[in-house]
TORNU-267847 format. One record per residue (C-alpha): residue number from 1; x negated, y, z negated. Coordinates in steps of 0.001 Angstrom, whole numbers, plus 500000, padded with zeros to 6 digits. Each point is the difference from the previous one (the first is absolute). Layout:
+-----+--------+--------+--------+
|  nr |      x |      y |      z |
+-----+--------+--------+--------+
| NUM |      X |      Y |      Z |
...
+-----+--------+--------+--------+
This chain:
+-----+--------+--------+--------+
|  nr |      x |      y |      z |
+-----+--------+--------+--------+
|   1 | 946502 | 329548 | 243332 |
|   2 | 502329 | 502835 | 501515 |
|   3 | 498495 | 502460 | 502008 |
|   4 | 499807 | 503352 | 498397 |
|   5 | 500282 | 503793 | 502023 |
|   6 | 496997 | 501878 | 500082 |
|   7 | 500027 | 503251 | 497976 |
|   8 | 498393 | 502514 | 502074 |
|   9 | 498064 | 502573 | 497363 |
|  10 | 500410 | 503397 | 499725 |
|  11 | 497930 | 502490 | 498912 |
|  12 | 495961 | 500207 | 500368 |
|  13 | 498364 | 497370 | 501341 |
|  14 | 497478 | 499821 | 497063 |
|  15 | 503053 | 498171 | 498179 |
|  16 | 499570 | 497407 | 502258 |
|  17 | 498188 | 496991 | 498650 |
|  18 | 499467 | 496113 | 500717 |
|  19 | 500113 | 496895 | 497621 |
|  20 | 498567 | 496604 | 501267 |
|  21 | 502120 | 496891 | 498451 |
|  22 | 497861 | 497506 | 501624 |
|  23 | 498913 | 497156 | 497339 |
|  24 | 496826 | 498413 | 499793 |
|  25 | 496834 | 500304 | 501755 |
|  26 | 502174 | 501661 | 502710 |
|  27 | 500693 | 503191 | 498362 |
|  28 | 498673 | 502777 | 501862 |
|  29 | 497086 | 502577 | 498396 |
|  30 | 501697 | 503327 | 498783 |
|  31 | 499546 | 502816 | 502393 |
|  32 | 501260 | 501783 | 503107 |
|  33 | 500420 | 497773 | 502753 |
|  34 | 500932 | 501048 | 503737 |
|  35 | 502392 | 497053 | 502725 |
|  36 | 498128 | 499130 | 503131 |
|  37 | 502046 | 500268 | 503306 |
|  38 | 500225 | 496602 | 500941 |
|  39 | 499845 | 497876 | 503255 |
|  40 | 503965 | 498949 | 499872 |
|  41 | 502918 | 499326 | 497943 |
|  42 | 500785 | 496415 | 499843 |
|  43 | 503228 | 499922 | 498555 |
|  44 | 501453 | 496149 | 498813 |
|  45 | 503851 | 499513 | 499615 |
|  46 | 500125 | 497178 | 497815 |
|  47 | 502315 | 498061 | 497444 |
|  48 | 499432 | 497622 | 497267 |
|  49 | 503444 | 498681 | 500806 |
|  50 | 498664 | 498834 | 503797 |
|  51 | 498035 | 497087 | 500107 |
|  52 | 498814 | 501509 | 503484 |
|  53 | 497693 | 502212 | 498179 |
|  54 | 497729 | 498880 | 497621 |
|  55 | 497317 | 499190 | 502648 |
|  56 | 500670 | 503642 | 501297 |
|  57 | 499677 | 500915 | 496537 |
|  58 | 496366 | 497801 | 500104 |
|  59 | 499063 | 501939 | 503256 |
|  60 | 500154 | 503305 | 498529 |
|  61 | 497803 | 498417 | 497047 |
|  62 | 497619 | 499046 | 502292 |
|  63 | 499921 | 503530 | 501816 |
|  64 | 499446 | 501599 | 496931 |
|  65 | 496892 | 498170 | 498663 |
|  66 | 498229 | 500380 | 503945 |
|  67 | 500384 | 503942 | 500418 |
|  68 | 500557 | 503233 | 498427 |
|  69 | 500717 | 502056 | 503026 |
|  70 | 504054 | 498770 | 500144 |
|  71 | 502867 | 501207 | 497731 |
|  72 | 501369 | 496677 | 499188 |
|  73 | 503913 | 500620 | 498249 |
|  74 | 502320 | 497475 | 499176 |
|  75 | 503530 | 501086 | 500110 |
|  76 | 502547 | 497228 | 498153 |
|  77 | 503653 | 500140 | 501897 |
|  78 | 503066 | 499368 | 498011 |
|  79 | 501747 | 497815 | 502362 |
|  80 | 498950 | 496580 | 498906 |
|  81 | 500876 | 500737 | 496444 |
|  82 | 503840 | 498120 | 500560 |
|  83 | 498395 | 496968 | 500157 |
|  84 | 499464 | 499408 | 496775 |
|  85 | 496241 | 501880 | 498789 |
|  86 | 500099 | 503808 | 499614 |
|  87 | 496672 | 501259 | 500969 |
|  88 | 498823 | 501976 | 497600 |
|  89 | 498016 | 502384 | 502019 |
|  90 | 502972 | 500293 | 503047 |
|  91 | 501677 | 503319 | 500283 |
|  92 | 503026 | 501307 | 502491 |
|  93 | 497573 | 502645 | 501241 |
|  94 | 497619 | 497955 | 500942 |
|  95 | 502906 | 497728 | 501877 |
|  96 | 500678 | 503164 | 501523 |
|  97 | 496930 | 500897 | 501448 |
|  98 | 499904 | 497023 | 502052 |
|  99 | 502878 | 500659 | 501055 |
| 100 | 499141 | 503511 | 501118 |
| 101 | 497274 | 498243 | 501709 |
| 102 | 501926 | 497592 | 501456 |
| 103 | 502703 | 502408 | 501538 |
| 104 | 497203 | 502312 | 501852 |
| 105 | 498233 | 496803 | 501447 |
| 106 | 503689 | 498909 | 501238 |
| 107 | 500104 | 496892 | 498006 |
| 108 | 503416 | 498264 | 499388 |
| 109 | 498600 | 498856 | 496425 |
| 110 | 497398 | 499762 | 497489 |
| 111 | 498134 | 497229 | 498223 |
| 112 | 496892 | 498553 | 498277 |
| 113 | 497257 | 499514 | 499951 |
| 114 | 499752 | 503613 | 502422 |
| 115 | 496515 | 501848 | 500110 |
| 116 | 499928 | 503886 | 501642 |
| 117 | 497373 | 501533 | 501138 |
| 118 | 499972 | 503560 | 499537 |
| 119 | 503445 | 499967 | 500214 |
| 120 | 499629 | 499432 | 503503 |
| 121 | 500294 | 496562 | 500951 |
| 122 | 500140 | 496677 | 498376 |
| 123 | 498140 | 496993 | 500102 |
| 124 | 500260 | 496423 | 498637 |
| 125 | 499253 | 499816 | 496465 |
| 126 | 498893 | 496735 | 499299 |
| 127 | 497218 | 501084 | 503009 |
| 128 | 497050 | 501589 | 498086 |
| 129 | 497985 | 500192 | 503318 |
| 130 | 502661 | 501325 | 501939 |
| 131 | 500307 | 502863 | 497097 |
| 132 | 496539 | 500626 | 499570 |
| 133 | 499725 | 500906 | 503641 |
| 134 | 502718 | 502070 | 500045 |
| 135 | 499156 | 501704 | 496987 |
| 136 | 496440 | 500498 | 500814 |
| 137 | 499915 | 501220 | 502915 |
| 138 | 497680 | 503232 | 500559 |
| 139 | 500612 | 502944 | 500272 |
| 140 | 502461 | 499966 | 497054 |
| 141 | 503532 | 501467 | 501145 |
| 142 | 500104 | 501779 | 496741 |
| 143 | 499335 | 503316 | 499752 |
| 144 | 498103 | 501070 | 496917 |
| 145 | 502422 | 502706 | 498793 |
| 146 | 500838 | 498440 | 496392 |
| 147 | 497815 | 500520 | 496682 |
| 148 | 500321 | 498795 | 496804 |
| 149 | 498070 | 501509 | 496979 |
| 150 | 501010 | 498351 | 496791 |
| 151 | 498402 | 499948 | 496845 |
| 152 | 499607 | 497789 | 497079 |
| 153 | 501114 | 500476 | 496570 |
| 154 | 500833 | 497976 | 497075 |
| 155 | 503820 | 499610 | 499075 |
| 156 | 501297 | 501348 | 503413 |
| 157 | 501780 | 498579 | 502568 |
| 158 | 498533 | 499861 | 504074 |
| 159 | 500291 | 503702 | 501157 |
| 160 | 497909 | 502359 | 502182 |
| 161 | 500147 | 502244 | 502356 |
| 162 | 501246 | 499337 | 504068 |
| 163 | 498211 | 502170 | 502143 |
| 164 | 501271 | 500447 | 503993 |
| 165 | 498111 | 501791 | 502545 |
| 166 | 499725 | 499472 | 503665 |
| 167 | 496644 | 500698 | 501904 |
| 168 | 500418 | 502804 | 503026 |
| 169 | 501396 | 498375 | 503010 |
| 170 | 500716 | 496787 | 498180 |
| 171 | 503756 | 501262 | 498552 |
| 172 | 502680 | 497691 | 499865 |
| 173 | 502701 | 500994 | 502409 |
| 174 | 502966 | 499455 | 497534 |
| 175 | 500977 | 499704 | 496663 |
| 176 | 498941 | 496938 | 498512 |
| 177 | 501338 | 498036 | 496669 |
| 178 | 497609 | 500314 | 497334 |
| 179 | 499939 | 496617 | 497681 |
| 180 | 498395 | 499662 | 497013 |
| 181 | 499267 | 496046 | 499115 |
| 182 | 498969 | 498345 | 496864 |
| 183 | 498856 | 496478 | 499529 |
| 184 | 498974 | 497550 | 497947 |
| 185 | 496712 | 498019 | 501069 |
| 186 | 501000 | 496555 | 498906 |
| 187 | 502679 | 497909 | 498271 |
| 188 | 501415 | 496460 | 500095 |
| 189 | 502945 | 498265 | 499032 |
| 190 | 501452 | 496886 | 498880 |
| 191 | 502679 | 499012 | 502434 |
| 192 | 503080 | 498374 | 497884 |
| 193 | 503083 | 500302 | 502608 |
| 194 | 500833 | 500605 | 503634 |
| 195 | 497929 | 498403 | 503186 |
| 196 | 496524 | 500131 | 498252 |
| 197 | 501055 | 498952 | 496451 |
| 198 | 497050 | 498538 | 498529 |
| 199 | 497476 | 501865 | 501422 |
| 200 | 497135 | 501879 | 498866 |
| 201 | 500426 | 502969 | 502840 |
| 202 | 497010 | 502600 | 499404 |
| 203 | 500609 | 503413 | 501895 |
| 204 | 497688 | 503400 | 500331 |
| 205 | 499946 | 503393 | 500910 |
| 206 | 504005 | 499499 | 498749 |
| 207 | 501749 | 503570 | 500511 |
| 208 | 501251 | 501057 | 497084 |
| 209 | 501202 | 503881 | 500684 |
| 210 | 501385 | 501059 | 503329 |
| 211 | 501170 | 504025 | 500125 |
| 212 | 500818 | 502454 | 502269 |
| 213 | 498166 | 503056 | 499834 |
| 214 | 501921 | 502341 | 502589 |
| 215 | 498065 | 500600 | 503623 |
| 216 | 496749 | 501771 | 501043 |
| 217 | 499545 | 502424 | 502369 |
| 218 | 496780 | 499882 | 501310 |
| 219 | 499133 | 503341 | 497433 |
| 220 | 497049 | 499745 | 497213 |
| 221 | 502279 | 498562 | 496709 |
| 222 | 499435 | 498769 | 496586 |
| 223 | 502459 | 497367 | 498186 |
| 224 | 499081 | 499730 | 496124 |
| 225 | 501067 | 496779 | 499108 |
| 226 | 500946 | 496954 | 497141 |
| 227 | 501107 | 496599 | 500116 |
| 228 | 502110 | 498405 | 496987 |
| 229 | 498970 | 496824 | 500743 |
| 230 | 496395 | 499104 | 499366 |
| 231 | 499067 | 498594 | 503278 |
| 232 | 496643 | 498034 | 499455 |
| 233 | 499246 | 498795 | 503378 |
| 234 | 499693 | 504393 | 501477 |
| 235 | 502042 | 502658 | 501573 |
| 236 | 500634 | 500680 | 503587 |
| 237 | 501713 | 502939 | 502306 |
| 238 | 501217 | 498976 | 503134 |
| 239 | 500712 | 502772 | 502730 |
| 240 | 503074 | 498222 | 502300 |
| 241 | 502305 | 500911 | 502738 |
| 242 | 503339 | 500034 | 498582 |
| 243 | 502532 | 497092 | 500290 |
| 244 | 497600 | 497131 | 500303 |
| 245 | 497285 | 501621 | 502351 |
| 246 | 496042 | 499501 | 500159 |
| 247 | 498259 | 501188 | 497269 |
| 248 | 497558 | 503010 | 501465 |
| 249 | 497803 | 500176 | 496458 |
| 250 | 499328 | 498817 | 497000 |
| 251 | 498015 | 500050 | 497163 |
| 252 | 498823 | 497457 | 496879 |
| 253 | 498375 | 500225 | 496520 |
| 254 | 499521 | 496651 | 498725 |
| 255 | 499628 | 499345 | 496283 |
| 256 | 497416 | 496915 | 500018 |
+-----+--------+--------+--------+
């Protein structure tokens, strides 16, 4: 499905509300819910078109069901799509963020399966002990500048409000990227083309929004805002260096 722009909301941010399209046992109670700050970004570059990556794909699984303290997101390049199965869930912007990532670590190229850590460094991603320990490590590198309030209610789509603030003496000492993130938590799908055509390829934590929300400052802010797409799996903000650099913060509300 194409990846929609965010809509940033205007106005008060009583307007502001949240609707949970998670099916099942999975759907989350109604009620305000505030993200965590958590120990890393894992970020997964990934293609159903490379036959590379479905046990990278089965590592982040993995990850998922043995801790809660990661931000586990699975972006789908584009670049496999010529050979012959579109992935549904690839997008250019996501293509270009590895790129951007590859460019400020000096790399001549990019490819799958690629994990990042914090936007920092990468590591193999079929390796789940070599992520875990780099992901894990303690203290977190994160700083806990990003909250998430949201709020659940009936016929709406994911929303809330992104709240910034530094604590004194612990101010970021440029501008940073804000991104807001939206996934799904799980989907799978039937192979029927291309290098893993007829395969059963099961995926989570698959991002489904990716938008730009200007740069921060360092100064107390609130961002109202409202996804179009109804993003089961939860809703991150990521606070980046810009062009590819670390990620200095972030923050995640999970749905589940």
């Amino acid at each position: 499905m194409k990846t929609h722009s965010l809509k940033l909301l205007r106005g008060s941010a009583l307007a502001v509300w949240l609707a949970l399209a998670v099916p099942g046992p999975a759907h989350a109670a109604a009620g305000q819910s505030t993200s965590q700050t958590p120990q890393a970004v894992v970020e997964l570059f990934t293609s159903e078109g490379c036959s590379s990556c479905p046990p990278a794909d089965a590592v982040l699984r993995d990850i998922s069901t043995e801790t809660d303290d990661l931000l586990l997101l699975s972006f789908h390049v584009d670049y496999w799509n010529y050979l012959g199965w579109k992935d549904r869930f690839s997008e250019p912007v996501y293509t270009d963020r590895q790129r951007k990532y590859a460019a400020f670590q000096h790399e001549s190229y990019v490819y799958t399966p690629q994990i990042m850590i914090n936007g920092a460094g990468s590591v193999r991603a079929t390796h789940k002990d070599a992520i875990l320990k780099a992901a894990l490590q303690k203290p977190s590198s994160l700083a806990s500048w990003v909250t998430i309030k949201t709020d659940a209610t009936a016929g709406q789509k994911p929303g809330g409000i992104v709240e910034l603030a530094a604590t004194p003496g612990n101010a970021p000492t440029k501008p940073l990227k804000i991104w807001l993130v939206g996934f799904d938590r799980h989907a799978s799908t039937d192979v029927e083309a291309g290098e893993n055509a007829g395969r059963n390829l099961t995926h989570v934590n698959i991002v489904r929004e990716l938008d730009d929300l200007g740069t921060w400052d360092g100064k107390p802010r609130e961002i109202p805002v409202r996804l179009e797409y109804e993003c089961n799996g939860g809703i991150a903000v990521l606070l980046q260096e810009e062009n590819g650099g670390p990620i200095r913060s972030a923050g995640m509300a999970r749905f589940y």
